[in-house]
C-alpha positions as CSV (number, residue, x, y, z in Angstrom):
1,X,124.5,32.0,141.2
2,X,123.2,30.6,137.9
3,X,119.5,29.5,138.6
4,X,120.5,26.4,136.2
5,X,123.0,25.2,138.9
6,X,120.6,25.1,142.0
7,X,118.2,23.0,139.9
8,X,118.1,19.3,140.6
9,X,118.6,16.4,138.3
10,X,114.8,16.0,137.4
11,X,114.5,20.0,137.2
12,X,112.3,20.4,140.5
13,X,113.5,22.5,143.6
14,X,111.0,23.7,146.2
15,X,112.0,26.8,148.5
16,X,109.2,26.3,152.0
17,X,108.9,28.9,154.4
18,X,107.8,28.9,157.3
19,X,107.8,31.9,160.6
20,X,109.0,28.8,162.7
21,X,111.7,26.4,164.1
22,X,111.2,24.7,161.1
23,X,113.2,21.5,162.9
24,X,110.2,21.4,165.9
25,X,107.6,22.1,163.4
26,X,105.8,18.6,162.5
27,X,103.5,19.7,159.8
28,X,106.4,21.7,158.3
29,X,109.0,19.0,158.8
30,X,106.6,16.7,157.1
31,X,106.4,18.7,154.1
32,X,109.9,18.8,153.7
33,X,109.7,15.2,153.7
34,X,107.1,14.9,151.3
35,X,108.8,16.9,148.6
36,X,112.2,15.3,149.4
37,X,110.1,11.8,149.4
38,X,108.8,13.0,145.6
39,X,112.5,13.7,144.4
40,X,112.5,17.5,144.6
41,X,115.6,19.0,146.0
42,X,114.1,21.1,149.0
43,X,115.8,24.8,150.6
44,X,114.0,25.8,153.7
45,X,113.7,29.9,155.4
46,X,112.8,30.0,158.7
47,X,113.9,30.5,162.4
48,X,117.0,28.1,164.1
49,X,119.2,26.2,162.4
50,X,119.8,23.7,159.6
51,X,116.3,21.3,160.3
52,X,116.8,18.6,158.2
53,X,118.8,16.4,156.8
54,X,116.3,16.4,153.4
55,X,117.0,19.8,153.4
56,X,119.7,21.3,150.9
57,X,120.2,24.6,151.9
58,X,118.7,26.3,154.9
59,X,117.9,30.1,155.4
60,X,118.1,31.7,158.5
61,X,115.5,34.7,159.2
62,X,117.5,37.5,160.8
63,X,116.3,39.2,163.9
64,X,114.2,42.1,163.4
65,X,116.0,45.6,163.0
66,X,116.7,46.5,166.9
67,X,114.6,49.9,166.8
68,X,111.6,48.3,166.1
69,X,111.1,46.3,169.0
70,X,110.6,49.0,171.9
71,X,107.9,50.2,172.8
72,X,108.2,53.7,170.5
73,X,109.8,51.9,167.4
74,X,106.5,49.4,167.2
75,X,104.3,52.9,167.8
76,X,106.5,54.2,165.0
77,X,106.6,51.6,162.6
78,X,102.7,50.8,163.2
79,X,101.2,54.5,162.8
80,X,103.7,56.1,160.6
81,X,104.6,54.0,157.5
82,X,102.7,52.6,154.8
83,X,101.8,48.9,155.3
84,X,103.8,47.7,152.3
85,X,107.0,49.5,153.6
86,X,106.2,48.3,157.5
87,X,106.2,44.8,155.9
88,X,109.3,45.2,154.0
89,X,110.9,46.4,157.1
90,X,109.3,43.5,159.6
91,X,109.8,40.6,157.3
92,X,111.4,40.9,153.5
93,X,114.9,42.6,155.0
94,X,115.4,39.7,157.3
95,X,115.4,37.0,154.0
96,X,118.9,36.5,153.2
97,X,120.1,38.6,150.4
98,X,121.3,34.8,148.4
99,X,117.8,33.5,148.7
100,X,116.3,36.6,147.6
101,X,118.4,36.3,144.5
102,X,117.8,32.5,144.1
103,X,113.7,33.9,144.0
104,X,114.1,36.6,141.7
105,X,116.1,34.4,139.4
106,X,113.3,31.8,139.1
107,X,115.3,28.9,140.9
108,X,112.4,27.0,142.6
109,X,109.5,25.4,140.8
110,X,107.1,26.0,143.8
111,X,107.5,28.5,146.8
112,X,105.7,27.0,149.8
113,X,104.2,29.8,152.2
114,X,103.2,28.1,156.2
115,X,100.4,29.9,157.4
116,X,100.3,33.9,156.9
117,X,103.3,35.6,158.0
118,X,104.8,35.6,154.4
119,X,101.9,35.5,152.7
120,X,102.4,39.4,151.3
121,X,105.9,38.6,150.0
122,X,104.2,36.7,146.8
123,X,102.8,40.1,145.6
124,X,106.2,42.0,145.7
125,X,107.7,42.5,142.2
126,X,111.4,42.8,143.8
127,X,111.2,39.5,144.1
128,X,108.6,37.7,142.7
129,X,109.7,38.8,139.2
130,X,107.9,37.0,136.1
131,X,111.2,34.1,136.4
132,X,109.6,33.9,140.1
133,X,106.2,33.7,139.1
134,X,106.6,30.6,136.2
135,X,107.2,28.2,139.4
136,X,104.1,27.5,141.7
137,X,103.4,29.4,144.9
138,X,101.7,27.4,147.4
139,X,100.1,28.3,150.5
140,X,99.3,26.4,153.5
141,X,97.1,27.7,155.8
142,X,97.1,25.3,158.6
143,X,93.8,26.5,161.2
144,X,92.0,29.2,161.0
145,X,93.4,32.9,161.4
146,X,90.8,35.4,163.3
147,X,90.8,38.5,161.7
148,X,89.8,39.9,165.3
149,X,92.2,38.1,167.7
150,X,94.8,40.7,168.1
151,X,92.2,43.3,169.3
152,X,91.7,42.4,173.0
153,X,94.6,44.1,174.3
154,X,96.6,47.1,173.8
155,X,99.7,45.6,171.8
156,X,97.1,43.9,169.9
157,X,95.3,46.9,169.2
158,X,98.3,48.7,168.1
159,X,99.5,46.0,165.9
160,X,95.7,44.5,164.6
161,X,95.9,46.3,161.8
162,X,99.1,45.4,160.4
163,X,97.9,41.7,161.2
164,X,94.6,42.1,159.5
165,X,96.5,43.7,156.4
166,X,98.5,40.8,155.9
167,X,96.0,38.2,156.3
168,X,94.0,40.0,153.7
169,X,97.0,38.4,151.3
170,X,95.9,34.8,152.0
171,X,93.0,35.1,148.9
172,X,96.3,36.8,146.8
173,X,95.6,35.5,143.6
174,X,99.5,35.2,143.3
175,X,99.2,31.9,145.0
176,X,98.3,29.0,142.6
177,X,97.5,26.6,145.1
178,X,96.2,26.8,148.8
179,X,95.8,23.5,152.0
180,X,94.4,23.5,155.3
181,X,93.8,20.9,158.0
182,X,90.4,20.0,157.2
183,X,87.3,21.0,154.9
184,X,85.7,22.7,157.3
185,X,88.1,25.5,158.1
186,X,88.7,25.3,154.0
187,X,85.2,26.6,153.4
188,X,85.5,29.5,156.2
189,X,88.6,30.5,153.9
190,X,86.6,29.7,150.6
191,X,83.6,31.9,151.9
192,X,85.6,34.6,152.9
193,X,88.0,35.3,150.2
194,X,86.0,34.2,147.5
195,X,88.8,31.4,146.4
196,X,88.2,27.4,145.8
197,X,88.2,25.2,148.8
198,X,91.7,24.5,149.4
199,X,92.8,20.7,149.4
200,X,92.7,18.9,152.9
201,X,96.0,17.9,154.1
202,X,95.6,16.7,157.8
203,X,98.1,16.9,160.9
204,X,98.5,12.9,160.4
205,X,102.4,11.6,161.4
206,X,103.9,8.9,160.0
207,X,102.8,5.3,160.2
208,X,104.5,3.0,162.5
209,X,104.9,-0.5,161.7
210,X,105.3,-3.1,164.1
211,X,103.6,-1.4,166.8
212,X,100.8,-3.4,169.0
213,X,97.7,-2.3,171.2
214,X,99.2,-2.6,175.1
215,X,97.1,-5.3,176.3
216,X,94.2,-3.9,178.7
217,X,95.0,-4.5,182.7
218,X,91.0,-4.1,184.1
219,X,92.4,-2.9,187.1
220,X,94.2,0.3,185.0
221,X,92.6,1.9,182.4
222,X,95.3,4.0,181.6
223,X,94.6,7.5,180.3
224,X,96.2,10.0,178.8
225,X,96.2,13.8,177.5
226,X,99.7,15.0,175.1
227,X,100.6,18.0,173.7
228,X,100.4,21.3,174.3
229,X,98.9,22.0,178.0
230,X,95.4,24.1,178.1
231,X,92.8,24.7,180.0
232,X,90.4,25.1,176.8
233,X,91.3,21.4,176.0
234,X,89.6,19.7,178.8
235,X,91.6,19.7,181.6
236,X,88.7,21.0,184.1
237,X,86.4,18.2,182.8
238,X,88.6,16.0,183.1
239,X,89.6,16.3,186.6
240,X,86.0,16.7,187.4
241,X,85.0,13.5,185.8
242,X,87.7,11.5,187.7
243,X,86.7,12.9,190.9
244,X,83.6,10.2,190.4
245,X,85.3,7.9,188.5
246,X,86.2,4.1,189.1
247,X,89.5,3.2,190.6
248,X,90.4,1.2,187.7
249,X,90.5,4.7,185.8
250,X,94.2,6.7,186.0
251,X,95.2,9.8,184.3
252,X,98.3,11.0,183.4
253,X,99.2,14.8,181.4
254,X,102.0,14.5,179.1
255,X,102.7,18.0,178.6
256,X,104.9,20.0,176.5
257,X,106.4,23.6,178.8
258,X,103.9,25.9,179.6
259,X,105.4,27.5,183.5
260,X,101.8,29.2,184.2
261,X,99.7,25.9,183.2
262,X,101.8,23.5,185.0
263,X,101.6,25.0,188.4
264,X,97.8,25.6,188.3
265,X,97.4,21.9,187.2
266,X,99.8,20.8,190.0
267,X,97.5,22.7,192.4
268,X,94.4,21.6,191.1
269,X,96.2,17.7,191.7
270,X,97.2,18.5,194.9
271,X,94.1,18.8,196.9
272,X,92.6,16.6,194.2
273,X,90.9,12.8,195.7
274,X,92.3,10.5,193.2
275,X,95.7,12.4,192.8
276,X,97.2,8.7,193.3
277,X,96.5,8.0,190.5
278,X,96.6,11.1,188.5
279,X,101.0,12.4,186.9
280,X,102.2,14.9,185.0
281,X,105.1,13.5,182.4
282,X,107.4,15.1,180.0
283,X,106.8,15.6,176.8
284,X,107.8,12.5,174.2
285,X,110.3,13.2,171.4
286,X,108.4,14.3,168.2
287,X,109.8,11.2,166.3
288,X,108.9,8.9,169.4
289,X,105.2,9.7,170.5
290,X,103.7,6.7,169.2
291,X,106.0,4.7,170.8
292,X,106.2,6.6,174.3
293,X,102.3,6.3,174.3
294,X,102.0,2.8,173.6
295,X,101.5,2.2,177.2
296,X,98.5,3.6,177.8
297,X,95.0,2.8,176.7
298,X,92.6,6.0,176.0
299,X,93.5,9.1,175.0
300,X,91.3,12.4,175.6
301,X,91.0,14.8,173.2
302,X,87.9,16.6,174.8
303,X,87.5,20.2,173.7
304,X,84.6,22.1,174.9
305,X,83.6,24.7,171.8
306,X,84.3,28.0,173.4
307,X,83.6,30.1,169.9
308,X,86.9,29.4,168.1
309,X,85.9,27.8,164.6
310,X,89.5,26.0,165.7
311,X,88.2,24.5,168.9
312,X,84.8,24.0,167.4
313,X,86.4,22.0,163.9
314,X,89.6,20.7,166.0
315,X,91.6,17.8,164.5
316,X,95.4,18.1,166.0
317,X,98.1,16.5,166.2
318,X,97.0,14.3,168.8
319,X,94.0,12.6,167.3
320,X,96.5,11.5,164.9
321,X,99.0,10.1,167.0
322,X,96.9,8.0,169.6
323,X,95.9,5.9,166.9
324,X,99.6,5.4,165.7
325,X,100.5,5.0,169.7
326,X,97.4,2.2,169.4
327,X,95.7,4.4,172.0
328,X,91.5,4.1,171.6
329,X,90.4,7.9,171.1
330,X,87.7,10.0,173.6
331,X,86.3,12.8,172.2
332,X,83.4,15.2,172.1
333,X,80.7,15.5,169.4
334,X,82.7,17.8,166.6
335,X,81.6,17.5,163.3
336,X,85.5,16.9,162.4
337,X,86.8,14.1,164.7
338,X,84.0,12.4,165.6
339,X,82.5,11.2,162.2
340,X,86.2,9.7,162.0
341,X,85.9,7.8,165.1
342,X,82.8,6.4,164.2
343,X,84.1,5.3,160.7
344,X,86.8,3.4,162.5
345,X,85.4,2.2,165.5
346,X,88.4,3.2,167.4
347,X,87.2,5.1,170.2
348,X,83.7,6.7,171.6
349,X,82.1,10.4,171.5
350,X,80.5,11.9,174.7
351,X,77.3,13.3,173.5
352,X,77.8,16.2,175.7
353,X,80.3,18.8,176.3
354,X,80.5,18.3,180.2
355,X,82.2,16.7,182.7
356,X,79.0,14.5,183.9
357,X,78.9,13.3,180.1
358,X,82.5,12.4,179.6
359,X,82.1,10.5,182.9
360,X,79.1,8.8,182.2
361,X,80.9,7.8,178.7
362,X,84.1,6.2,180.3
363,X,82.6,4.6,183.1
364,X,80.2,2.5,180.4
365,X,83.5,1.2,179.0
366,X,84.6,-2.4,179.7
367,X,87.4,-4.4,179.1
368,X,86.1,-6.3,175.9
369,X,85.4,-2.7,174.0
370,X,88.4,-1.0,175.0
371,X,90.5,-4.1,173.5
372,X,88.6,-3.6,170.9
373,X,88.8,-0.2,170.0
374,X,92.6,-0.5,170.7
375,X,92.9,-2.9,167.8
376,X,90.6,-0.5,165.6
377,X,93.2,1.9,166.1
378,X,95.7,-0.4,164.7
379,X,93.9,-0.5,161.8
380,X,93.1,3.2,161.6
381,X,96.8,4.0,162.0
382,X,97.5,1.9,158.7
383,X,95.1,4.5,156.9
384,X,95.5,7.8,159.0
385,X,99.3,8.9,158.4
386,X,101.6,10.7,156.7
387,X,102.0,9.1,153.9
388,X,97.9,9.2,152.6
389,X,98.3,13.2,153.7
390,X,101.6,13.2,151.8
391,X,99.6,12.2,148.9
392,X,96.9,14.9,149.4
393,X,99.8,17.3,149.6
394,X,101.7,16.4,146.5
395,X,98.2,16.1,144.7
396,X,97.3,19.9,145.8
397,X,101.0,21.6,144.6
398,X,99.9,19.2,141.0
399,X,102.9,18.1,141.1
400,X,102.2,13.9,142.4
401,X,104.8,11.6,141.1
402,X,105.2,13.5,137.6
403,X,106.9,17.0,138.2
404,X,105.3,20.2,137.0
């Protein structure tokens, strides 16, 4: 196909890829909405189906070639070939042939890369041909990747290396931009690869309008965890808190599907004293959180550092998304959330990273501070969204408002 015909009116089309369900992926989704939102026409590789309806064209990743998932065939392809070949094999042969041809014909102004698993693909002449190479390549590199976290058991060890080659790619200086979720994590990257600091875009969702603070009940203080369910995100603190809690204190666990995690918190519940007042709750809609979470009061976001720089300069999803569900925020002393909840007043830090602390913390709350911090996070909500990241996004590809 003519590379002239896939360009839109204003001459800016944007290819993102991302190793994902790209339509269950909120920082990817929001991307796509971003560029859309900017007037690029926007194509999308990934897993699933068609994710979007900003999206033009979607590509499907094909599954791998069957002899490389058994156990021999991932012995094979991880000892014998070289590691540009094994990559070629694991990743480049499952982009459809047409979007392959679309790159090497220099139809997209900027390639976006998610995280690492594409990340060698920029430095492949097949593809990235000098047509390819006059658009912009950014990458975003969400968290932090470990170069060490596939060595602890034996698949890891068999496949650590292949992992470690291609996240060696993400200071490729075929990439002409780079984000990630915070500073913090951008100066591991910046200190590590030896590249500038890339631009802060943080995990913030849309703002909701309309939306008010529940008002408090002092008899329920209703509080709440959502998201992905964990053990190294509080949960034994925060059973062991409400063990000494006030009765005016409930809890409930909105969690996405994790079998394994479920039934040991349903145990723990069980022989629990205040299970009364303690549910489990399926997971809201991505589009609906701030709405489903309106009803409660405090959300916890309480992550003991256990040595992860991700734990230790955590800012997900959920931080985000209390204060667009009007939810006052909990949270430890990191030196990424909690300098935000001081700033907006919409919440409290534990000083200490244990259950006695986060007790202590919530049992000092009254009814007069948790309405206000509610309404602080009405406020916060009108700053903390998608559409301020959207601008740090668009500002970081240089392309805000004005094309390339």
């Amino acid at each position: 196909m003519n590379s002239d015909a896939l360009m839109s009116r204003n001459g800016r089309t944007a290819l993102v890829l991302s190793y994902s369900s790209i339509a269950s992926d909120p920082r990817v989704r929001r991307e796509i909405d971003w560029l859309a939102g900017d007037g690029w026409t926007v194509d999308t590789l990934g897993l699933g189906g068609h994710p979007s309806a900003q999206v033009r064209d979607h590509f499907a990743l094909s599954a791998p070639v069957r002899w490389t998932a058994g156990r021999v065939g991932t012995l094979v392809t991880h000892f014998l070939m070289p590691a540009r070949s094994r990559f070629r094999l694991l990743v480049t042969n499952r982009i459809p042939r047409p979007l392959r041809d679309r790159v090497r014909a220099g139809a997209y102004d900027l390639v976006v890369f998610n995280e690492y698993e594409f990340a060698p693909w920029v430095e492949d002449p097949r593809d990235f041909t000098p047509a390819a190479r006059r658009g912009g390549r950014h990458l975003d590199l969400h968290e932090y990747r470990d170069p060490d976290v596939r060595r602890r058991n034996f698949g890891g060890r068999v496949t650590g290396p292949h992992y470690r080659w291609v996240r060696r790619h993400l200071g490729s200086s075929g990439f002409t931009s780079r984000s990630v979720v915070n500073t913090p994590i951008g100066r591991l990257y910046a200190e590590e690869f030896g590249i500038r600091v890339p631009d802060e875009v943080r995990n913030a969702p849309p703002f909701v309008p309309g939306l008010e603070p529940r008002p408090v009940d002092p008899a329920d203080f209703k509080m709440l965890f959502h998201g992905l369910p964990s053990w190294a995100r509080g949960f034994t603190e925060i059973l062991a808190a409400l063990r000494e809690l006030p009765d005016r204190f409930s809890m409930t666990f909105m969690l996405t599907e994790n079998p394994a995690v479920h039934a040991k918190l349903r145990a723990e519940i069980a022989s629990h004293p205040a299970k009364d007042r303690i549910h489990i709750v399926p997971p809201a809609p991505m589009r609906e959180i701030a709405e489903r979470i309106n009803q409660y009061d405090l959300e916890i976001v309480f992550y003991r550092p256990n040595g992860t720089y991700n734990i230790q300069y955590a800012m997900p999803n959920k931080f985000f998304e209390a204060a667009q569900g009007r939810l006052a925020l909990v949270v430890g002393e990191t030196p990424t959330m909690a300098p935000i909840v001081r700033e907006y007043g919409h919440g409290v830090v534990v000083p200490e990273f244990t259950w006695e602390s986060l007790r202590d913390t919530l049992v000092a709350i009254d009814v007069d501070q948790l309405t206000r911090m509610k309404a602080n996070a009405a406020k916060a909500a009108a700053e903390l969204n998608a559409e301020s990241e959207g601008r740090a996004f668009l500002a970081s590809i240089g392309t805000e408002g004005t094309g390339r």
